[in-house]
VOBA-1610 file (N, C-alpha, C; in pm, whole numbers, padded with zeros to 5 digits, always signed):
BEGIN
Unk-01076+01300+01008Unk-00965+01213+00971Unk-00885+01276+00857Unk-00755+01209+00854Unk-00663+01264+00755Unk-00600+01142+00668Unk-00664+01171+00564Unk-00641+01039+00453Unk-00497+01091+00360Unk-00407+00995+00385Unk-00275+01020+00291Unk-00261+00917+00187Unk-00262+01012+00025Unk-00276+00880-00088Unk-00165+00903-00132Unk-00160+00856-00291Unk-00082+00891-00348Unk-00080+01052-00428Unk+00029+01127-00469Unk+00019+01248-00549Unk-00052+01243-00668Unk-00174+01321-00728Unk-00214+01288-00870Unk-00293+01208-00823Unk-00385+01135-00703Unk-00488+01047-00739Unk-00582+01114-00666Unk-00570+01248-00601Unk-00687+01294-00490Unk-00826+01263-00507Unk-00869+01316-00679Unk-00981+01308-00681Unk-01044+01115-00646Unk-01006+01026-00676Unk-01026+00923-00625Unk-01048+00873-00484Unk-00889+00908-00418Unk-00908+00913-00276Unk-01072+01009-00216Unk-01070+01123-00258Unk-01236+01155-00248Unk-01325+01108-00259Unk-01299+01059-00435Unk-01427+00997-00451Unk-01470+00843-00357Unk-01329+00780-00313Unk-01381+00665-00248Unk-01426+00691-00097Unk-01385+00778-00051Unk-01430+00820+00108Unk-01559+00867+00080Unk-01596+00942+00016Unk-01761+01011-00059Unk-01831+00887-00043Unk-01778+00753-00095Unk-01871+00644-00122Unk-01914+00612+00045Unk-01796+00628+00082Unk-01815+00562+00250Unk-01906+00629+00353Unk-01926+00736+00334Unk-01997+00871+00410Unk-01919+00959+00445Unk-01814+00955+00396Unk-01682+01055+00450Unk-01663+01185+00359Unk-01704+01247+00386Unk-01746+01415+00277Unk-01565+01481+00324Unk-01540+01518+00200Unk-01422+01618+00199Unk-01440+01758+00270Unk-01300+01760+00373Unk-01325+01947+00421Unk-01232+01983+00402Unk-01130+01959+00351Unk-01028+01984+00231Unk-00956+01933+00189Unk-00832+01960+00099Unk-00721+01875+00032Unk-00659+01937-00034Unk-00543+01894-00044Unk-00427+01920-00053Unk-00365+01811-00175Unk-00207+01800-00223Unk-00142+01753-00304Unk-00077+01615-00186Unk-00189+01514-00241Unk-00178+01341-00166Unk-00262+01357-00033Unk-00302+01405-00004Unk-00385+01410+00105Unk-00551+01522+00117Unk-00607+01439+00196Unk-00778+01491+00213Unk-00771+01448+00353Unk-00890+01601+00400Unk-00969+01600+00530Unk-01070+01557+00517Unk-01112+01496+00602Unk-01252+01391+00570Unk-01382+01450+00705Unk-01460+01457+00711Unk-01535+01473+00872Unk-01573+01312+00912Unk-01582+01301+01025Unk-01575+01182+01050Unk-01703+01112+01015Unk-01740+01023+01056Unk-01877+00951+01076Unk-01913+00854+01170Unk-02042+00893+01227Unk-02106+00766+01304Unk-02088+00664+01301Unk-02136+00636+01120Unk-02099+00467+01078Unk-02034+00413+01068Unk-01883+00471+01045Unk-01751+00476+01037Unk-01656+00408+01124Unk-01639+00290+01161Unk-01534+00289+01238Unk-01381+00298+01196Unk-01282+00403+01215Unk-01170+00421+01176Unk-01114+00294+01158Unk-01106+00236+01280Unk-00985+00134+01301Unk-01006+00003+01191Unk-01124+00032+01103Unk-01158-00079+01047Unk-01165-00045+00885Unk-01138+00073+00856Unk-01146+00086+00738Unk-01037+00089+00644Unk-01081+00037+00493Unk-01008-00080+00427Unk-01033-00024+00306Unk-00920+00086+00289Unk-00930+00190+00194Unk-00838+00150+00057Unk-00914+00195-00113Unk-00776+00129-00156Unk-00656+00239-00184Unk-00692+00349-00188Unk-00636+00521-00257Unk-00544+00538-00152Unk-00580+00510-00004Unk-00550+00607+00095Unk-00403+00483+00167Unk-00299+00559+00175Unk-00202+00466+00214Unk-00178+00475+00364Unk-00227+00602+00441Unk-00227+00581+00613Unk-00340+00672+00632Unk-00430+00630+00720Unk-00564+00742+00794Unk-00477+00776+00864Unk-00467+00930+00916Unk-00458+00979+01075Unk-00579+01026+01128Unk-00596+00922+01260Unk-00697+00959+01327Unk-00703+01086+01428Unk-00827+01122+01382Unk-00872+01297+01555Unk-00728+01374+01505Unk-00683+01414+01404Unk-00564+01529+01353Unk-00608+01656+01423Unk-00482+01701+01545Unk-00504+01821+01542Unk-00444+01956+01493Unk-00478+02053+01413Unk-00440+02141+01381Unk-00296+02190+01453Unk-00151+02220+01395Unk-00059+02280+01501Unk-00047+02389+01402Unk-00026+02564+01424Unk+00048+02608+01345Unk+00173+02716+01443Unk+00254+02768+01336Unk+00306+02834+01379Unk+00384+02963+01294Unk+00449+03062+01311Unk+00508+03126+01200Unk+00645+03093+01186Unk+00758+03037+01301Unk+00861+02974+01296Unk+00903+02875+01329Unk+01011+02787+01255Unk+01021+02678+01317Unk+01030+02638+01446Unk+01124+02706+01526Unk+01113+02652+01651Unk+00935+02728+01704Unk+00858+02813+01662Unk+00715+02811+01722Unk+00602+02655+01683Unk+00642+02639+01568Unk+00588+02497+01558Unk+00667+02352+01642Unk+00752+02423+01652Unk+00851+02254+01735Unk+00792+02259+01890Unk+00786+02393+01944Unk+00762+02419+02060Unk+00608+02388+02094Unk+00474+02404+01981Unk+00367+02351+01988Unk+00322+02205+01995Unk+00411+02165+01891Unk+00419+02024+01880Unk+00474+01965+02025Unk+00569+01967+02087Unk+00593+01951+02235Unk+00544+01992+02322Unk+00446+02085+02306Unk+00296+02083+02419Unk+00169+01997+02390Unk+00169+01965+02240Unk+00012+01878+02201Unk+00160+01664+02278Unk+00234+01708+02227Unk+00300+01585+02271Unk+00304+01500+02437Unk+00342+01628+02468Unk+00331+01594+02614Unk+00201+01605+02711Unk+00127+01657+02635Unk-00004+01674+02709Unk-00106+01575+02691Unk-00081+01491+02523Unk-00142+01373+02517Unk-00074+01301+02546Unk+00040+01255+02592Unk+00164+01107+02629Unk+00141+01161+02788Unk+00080+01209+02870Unk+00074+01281+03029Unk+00051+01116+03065Unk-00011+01012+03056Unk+00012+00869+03130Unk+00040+00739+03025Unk+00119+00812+02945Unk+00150+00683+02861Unk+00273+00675+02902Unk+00325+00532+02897Unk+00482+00431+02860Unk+00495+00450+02753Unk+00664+00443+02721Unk+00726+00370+02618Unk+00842+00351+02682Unk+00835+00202+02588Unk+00913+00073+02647Unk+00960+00035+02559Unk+00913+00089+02377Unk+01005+00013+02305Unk+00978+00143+02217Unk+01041+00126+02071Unk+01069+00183+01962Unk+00934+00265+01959Unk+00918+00368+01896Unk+00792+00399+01887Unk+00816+00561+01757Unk+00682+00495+01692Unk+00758+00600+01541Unk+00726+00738+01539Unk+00842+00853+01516Unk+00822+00978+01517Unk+00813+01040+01367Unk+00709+01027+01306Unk+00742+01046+01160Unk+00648+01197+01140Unk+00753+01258+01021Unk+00701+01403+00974Unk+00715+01363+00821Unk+00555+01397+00783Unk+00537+01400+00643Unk+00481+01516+00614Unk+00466+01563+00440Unk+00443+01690+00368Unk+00335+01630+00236Unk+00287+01730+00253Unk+00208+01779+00137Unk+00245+01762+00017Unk+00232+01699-00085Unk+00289+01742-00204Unk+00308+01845-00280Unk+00422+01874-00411Unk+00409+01995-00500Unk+00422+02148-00429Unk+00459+02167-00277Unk+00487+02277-00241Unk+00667+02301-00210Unk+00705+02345-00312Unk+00871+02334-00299Unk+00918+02399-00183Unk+01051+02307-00104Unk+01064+02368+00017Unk+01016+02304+00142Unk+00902+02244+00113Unk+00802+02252+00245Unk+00882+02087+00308Unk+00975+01969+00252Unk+01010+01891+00320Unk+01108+01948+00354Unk+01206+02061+00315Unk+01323+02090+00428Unk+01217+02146+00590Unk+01156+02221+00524Unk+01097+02293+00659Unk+01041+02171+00754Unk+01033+02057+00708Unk+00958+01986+00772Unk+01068+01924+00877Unk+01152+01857+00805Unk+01319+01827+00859Unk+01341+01924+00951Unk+01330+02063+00947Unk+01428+02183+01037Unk+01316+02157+01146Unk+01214+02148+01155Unk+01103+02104+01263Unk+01101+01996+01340Unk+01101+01887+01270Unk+01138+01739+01319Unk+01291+01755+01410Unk+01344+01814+01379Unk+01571+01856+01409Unk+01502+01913+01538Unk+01424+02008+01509Unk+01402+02086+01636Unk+01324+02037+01777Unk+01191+01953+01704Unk+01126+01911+01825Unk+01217+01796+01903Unk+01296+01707+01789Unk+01403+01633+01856Unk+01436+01689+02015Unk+01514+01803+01984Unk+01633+01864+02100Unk+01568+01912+02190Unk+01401+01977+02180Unk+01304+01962+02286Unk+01291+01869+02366Unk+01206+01815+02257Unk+01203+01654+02368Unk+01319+01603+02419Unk+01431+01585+02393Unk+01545+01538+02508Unk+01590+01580+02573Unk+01553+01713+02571Unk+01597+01819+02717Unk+01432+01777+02826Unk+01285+01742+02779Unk+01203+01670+02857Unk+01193+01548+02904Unk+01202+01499+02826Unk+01232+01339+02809Unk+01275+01285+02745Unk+01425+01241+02818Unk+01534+01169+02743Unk+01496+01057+02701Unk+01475+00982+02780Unk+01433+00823+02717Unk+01359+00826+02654Unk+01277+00874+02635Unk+01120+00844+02527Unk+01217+00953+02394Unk+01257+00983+02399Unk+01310+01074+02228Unk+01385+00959+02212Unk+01493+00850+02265Unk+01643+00784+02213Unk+01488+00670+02200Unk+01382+00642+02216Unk+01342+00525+02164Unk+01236+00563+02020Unk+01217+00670+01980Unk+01195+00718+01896Unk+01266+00701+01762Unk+01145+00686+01674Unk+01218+00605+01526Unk+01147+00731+01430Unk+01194+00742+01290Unk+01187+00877+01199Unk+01069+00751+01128Unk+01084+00630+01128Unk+01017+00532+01013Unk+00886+00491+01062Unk+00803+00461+00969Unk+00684+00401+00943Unk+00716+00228+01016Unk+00639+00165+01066Unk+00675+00024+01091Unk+00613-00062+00995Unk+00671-00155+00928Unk+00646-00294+00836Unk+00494-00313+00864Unk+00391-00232+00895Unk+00258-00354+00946Unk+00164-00266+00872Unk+00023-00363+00861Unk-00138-00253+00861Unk-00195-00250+00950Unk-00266-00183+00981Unk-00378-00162+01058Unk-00313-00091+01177Unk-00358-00002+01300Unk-00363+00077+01374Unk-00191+00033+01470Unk-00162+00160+01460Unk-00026+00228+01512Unk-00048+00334+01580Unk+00061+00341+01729Unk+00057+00428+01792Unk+00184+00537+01798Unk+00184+00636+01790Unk+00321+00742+01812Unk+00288+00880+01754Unk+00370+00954+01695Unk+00349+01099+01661Unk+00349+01088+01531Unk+00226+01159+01462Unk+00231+01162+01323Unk+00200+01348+01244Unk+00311+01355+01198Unk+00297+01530+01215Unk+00306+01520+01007Unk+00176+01578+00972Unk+00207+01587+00897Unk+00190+01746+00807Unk+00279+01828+00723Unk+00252+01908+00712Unk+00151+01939+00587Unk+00066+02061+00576Unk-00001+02110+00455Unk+00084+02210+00436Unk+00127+02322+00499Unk+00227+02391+00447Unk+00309+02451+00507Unk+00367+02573+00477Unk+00452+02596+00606Unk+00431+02652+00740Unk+00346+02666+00810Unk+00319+02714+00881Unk+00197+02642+00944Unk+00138+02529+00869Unk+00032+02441+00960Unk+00114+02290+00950Unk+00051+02255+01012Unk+00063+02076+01017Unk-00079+02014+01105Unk-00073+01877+01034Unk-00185+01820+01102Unk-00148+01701+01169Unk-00159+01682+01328Unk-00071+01636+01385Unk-00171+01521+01457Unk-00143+01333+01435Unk-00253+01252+01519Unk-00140+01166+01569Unk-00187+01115+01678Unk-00109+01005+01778Unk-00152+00893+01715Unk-00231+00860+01590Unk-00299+00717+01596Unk-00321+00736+01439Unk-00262+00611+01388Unk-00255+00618+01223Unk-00302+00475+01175Unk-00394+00460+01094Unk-00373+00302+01033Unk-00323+00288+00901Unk-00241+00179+00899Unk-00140+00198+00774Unk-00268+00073+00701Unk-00221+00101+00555Unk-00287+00043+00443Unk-00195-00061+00410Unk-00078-00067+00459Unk+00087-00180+00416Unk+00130-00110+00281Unk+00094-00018+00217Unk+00160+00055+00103Unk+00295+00092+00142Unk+00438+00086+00061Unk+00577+00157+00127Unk+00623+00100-00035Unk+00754+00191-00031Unk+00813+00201-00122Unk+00904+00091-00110Unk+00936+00028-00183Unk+01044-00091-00186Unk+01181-00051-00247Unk+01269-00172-00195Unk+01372-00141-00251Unk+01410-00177-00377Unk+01452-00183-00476Unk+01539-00243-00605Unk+01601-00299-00616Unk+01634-00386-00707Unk+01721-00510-00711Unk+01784-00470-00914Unk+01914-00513-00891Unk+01983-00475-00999Unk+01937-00553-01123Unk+01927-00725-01029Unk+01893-00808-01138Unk+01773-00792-01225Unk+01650-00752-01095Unk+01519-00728-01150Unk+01502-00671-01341Unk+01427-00765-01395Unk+01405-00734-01524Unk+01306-00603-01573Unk+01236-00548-01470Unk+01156-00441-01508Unk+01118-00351-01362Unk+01052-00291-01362Unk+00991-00180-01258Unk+00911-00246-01180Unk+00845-00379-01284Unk+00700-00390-01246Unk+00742-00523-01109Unk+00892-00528-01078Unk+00952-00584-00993Unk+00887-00574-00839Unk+00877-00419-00821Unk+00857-00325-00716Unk+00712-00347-00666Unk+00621-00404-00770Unk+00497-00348-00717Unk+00437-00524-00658Unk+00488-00619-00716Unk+00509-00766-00641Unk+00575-00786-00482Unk+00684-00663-00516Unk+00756-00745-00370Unk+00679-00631-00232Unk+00610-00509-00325Unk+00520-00452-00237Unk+00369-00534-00190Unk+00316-00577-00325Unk+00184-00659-00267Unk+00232-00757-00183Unk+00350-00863-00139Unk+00366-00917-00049Unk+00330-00820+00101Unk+00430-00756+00081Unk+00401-00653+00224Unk+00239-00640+00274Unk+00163-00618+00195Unk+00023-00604+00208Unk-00072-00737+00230Unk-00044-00813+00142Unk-00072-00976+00192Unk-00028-01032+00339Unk+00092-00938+00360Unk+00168-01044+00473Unk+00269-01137+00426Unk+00226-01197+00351Unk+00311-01299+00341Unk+00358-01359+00161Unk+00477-01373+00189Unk+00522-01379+00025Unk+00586-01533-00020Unk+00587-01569-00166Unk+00665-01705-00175Unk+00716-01764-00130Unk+00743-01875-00086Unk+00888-01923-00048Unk+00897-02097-00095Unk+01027-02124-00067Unk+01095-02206-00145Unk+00985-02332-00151Unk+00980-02389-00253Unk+00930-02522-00330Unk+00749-02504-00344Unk+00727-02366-00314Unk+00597-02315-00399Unk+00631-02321-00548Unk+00474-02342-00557Unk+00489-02314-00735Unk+00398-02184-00765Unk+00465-02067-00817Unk+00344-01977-00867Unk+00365-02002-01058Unk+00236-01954-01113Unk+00222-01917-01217Unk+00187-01766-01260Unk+00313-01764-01310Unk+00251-01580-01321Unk+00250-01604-01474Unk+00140-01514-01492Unk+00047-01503-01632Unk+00075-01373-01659Unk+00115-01379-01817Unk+00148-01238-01876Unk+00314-01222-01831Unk+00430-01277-01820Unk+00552-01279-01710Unk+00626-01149-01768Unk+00619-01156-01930Unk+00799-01104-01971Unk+00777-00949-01914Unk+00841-00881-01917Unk+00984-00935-01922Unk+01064-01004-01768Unk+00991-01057-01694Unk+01020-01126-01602Unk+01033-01098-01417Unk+00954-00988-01422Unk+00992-00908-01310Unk+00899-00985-01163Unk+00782-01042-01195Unk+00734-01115-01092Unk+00780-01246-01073Unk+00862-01321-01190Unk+00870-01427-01176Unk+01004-01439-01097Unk+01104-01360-01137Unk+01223-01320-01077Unk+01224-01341-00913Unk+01111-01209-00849Unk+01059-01244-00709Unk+01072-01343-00670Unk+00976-01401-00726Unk+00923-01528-00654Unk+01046-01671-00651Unk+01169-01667-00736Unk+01213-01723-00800Unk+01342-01694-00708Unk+01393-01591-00699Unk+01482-01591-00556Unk+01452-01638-00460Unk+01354-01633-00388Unk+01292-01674-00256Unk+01269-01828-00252Unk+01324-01937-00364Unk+01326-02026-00374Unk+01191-02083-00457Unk+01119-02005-00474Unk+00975-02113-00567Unk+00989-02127-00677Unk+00934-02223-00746Unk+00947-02262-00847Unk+00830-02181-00976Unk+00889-02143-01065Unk+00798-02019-01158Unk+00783-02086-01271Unk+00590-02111-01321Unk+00552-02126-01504Unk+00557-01996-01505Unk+00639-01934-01641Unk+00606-01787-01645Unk+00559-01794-01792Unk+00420-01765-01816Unk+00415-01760-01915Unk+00381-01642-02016Unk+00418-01629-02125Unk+00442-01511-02213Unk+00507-01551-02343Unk+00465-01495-02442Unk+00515-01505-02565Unk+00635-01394-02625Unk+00667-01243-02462Unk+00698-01223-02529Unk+00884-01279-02424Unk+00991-01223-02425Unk+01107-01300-02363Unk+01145-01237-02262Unk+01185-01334-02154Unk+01240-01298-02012Unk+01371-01217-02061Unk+01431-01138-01926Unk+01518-01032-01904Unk+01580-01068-01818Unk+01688-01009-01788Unk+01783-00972-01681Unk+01765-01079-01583Unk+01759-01108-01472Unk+01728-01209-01341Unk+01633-01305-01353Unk+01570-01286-01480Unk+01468-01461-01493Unk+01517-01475-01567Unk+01610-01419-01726Unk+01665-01516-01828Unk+01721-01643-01779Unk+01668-01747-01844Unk+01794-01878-01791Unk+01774-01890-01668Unk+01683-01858-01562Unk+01688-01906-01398Unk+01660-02012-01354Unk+01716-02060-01320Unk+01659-02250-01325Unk+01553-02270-01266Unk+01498-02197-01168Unk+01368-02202-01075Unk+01251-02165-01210Unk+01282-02092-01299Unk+01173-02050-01393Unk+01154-02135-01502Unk+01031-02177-01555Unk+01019-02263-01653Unk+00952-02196-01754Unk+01049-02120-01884Unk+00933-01996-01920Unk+00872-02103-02065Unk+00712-02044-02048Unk+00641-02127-02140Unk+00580-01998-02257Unk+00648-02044-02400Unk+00600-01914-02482Unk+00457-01915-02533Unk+00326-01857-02470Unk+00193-01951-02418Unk+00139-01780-02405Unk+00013-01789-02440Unk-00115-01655-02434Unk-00177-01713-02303Unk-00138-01632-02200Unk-00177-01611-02040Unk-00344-01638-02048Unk-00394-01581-02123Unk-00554-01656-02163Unk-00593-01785-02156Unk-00472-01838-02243Unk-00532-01959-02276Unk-00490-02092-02167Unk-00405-02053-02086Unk-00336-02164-02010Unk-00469-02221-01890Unk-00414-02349-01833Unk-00512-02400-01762Unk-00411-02509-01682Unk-00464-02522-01606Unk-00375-02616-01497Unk-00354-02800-01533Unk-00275-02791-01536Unk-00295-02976-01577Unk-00373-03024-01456Unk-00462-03183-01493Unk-00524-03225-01420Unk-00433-03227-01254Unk-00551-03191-01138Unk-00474-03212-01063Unk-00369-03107-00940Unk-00352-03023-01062Unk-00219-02965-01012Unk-00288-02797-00927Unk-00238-02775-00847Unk-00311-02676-00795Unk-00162-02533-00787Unk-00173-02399-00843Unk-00080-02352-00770Unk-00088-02266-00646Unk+00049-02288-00576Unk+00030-02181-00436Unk+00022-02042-00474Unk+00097-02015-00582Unk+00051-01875-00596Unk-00011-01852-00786Unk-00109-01776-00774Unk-00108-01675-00951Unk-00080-01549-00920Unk+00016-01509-01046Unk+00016-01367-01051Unk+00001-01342-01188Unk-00084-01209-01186Unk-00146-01202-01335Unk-00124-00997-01332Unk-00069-00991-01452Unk-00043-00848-01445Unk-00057-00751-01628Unk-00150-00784-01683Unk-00179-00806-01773Unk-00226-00731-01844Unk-00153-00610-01912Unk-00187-00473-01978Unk-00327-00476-02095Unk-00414-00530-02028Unk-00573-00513-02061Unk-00648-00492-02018Unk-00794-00452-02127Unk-00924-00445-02033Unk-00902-00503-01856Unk-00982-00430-01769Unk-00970-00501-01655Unk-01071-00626-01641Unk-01198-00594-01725Unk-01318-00704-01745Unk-01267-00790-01829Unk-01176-00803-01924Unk-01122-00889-01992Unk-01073-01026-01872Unk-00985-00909-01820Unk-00886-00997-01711Unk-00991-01089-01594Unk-01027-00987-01553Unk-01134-01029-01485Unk-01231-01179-01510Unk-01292-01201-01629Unk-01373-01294-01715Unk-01266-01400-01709Unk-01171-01362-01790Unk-01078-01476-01806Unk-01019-01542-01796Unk-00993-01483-01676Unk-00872-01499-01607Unk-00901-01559-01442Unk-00919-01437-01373Unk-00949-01410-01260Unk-01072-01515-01201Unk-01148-01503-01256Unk-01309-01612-01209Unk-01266-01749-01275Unk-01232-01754-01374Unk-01197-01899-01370Unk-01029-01974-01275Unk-00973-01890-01211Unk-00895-01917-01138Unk-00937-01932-01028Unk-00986-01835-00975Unk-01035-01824-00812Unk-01175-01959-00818Unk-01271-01962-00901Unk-01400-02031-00910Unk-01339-02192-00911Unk-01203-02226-00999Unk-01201-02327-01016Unk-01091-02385-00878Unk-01073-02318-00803Unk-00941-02365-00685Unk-00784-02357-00752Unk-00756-02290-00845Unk-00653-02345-00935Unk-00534-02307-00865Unk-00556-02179-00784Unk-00429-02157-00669Unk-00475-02132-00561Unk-00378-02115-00453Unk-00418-02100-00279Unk-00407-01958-00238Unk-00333-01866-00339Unk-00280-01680-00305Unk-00236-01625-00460Unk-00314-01516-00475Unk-00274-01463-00597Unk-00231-01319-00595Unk-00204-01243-00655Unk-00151-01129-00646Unk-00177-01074-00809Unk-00273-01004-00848Unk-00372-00920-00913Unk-00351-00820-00961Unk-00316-00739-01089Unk-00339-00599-01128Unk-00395-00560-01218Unk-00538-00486-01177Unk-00595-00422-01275Unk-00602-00309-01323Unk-00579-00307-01425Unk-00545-00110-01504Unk-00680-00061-01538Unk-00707+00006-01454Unk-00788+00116-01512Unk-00783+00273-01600Unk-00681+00300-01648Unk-00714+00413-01721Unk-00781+00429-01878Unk-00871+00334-01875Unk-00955+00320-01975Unk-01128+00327-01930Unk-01105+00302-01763Unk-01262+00254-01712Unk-01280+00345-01574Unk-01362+00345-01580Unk-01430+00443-01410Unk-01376+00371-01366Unk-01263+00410-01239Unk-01146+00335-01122Unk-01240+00328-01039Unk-01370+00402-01004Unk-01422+00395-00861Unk-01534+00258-00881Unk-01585+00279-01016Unk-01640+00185-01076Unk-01654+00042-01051Unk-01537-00002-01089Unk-01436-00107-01100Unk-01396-00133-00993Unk-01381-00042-00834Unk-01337-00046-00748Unk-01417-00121-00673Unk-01544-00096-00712Unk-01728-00093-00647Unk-01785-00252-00681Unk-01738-00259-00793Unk-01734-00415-00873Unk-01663-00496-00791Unk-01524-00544-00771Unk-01453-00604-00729Unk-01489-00610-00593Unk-01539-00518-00500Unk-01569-00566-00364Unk-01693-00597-00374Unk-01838-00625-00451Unk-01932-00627-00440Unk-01953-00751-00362Unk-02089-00751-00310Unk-02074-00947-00249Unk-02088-01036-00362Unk-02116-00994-00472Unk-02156-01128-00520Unk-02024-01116-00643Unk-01944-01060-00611Unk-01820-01054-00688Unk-01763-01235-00635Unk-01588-01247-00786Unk-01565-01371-00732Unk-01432-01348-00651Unk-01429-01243-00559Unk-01338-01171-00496Unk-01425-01175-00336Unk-01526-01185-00317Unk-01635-01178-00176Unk-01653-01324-00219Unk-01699-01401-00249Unk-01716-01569-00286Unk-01596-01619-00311Unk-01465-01621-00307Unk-01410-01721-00286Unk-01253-01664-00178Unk-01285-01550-00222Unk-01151-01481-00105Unk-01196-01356-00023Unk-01308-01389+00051Unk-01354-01299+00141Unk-01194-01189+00197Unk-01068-01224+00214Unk-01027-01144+00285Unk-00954-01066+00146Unk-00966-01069+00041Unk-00921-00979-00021Unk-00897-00813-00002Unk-00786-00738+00007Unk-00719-00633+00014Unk-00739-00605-00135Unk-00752-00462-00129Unk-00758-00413-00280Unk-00647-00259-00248Unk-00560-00249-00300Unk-00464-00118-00294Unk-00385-00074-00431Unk-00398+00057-00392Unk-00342+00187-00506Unk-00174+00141-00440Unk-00120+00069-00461Unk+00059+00091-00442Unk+00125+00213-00452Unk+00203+00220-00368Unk+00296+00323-00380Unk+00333+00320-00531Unk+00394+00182-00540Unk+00424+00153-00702Unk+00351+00149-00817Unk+00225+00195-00773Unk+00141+00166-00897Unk+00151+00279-00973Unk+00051+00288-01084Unk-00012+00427-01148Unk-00167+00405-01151Unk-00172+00384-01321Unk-00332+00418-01331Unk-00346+00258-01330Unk-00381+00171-01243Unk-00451+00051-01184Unk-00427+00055-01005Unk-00476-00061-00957Unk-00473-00105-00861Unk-00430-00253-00839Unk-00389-00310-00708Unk-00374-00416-00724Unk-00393-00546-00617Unk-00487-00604-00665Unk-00563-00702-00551Unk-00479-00835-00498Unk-00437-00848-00346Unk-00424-00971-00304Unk-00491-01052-00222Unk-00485-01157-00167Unk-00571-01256-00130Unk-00574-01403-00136Unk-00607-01453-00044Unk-00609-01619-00042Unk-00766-01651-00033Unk-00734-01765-00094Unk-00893-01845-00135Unk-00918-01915+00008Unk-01059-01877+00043Unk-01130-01967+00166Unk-01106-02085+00142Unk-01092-02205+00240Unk-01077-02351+00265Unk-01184-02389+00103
//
């Protein structure tokens, strides 16, 4: 298998496949070769580092572009020999990191196998898409990705993690905008109108903002002051309040917490986190814990354990490295009935 993370986190992405039985057979800048395993079922694994597996990757190389375009349109057509397509279906070419150059070459390849394939098959190239599709878990189409110039590792079958880069919003009060409207993507499903979330820790206002367009109603609490698109938002009710100390009035339950909270992660965790999830206090939360103070794999190992309050009260919890993140991760999830 071919695990694609983020740039700068390899050794992690290793170290968490290592945990799984998945031994490194090489790597590269955002990406590791893994050997497979018995115990392993691809289609089921629920990685947090790794933002798409490609499954059974086969080696293509070549010394010129059109010799790699022309390979790639024999491994193509020889595995699609009794498949349909009937609808959109994604043709995506990705690269290696930190090797300058190597995404034009990748482009002059992708340009090329294009004009192949529609001199073979017209219809199946015009239903062909360059993009990743909105979903997780197992996808079918061409996934060519390169290590350098002259190899690529090429699988028909990818499972996405829901990691993608988001777009920006002008109003948005901070960065940390990006990595909310991404954990929706990964949850599935995001705010909407006459929810109430409480996001803990808010200013300068970038989750509450989210949630706050989409019509829900936001406690944002923080001592220190909202910005840009939550200043003054009428949906936001900002309370100048230590995210620690708050507690739900009798009664009141919210649909969403979001807690993003530049501390210890066991701090957060203790204080936060278990007495939220333990006490029912919301129905979906959206989670970030920073680790560049603590073993990430550690902490990683903790949070899924069974007797964590992440396996006891939100069995389906997702744990992911965001596109948007850095040094944390960030957990979503809804609480069992």
């Amino acid at each position: 298998m071919l695990l694609r993370g983020q740039p700068g986190f390899e050794d992690l992405l290793e170290g968490e496949a290592r945990g799984l039985g998945l031994p490194a057979l090489e790597r590269g800048g955002g990406w590791l070769g893994v050997a497979p395993s018995a115990a392993v079922v691809p289609a089921s694994l629920d990685l947090c580092f790794a933002h798409a597996i490609h499954l059974a990757p086969v080696e293509v190389s070549g010394e010129s572009v059109n010799a790699l375009a022309t390979r790639l349109l024999d491994h193509f057509l020889a595995s699609a020999r009794d498949e349909r397509f009937d609808a959109a279906w994604p043709c995506v070419f990705t690269t290696a990191a930190g090797l300058d150059g190597l995404g034009r070459r990748a482009d002059a390849v992708a340009t090329a196998f294009s004009e192949l394939l529609k001199k073979r098959m017209g219809r199946v190239a015009r239903l062909a898409t360059p993009d990743l599709p909105r979903a997780l878990g197992p996808v079918r189409g061409l996934f060519v990705h390169f290590v350098d110039f002259k190899k690529a590792l090429v699988s028909r079958d990818l499972v996405l993690g829901g990691q993608r880069r988001m777009a920006d919003d002008d109003l948005a009060p901070s960065r940390s905008y990006l990595k909310v409207e991404e954990a929706y993507a990964v949850l599935g499903r995001e705010p909407s109108a006459g929810e109430l979330v409480v996001d803990l820790g808010a200013a300068p206002g970038g989750w509450s903002y989210s949630a706050a367009k989409r019509g829900a109603r936001v406690i944002a609490l923080d001592n220190g002051p909202l910005k840009g698109g939550a200043l003054d938002h009428p949906l936001i009710e900002h309370r100048r309040a230590d995210a620690y100390g708050h507690r739900p009035e009798q009664g009141q339950r919210a649909d969403w917490m979001f807690c993003d909270l530049v501390d210890d992660p066991h701090e957060v965790l203790r204080r936060i986190v278990t007495p939220w999830l333990d006490g029912a206090w919301c129905r979906r939360f959206v989670v970030i814990l920073k680790f560049g103070r603590v073993d990430p794999l550690a902490l990683l190992r903790e949070v899924r354990a069974p007797d964590s309050v992440f396996s006891r009260r939100a069995p389906g919890t997702r744990v992911r490295h965001l596109y948007h993140d850095r040094e944390e991760f960030t957990l979503v999830g809804e609480l069992s009935a």
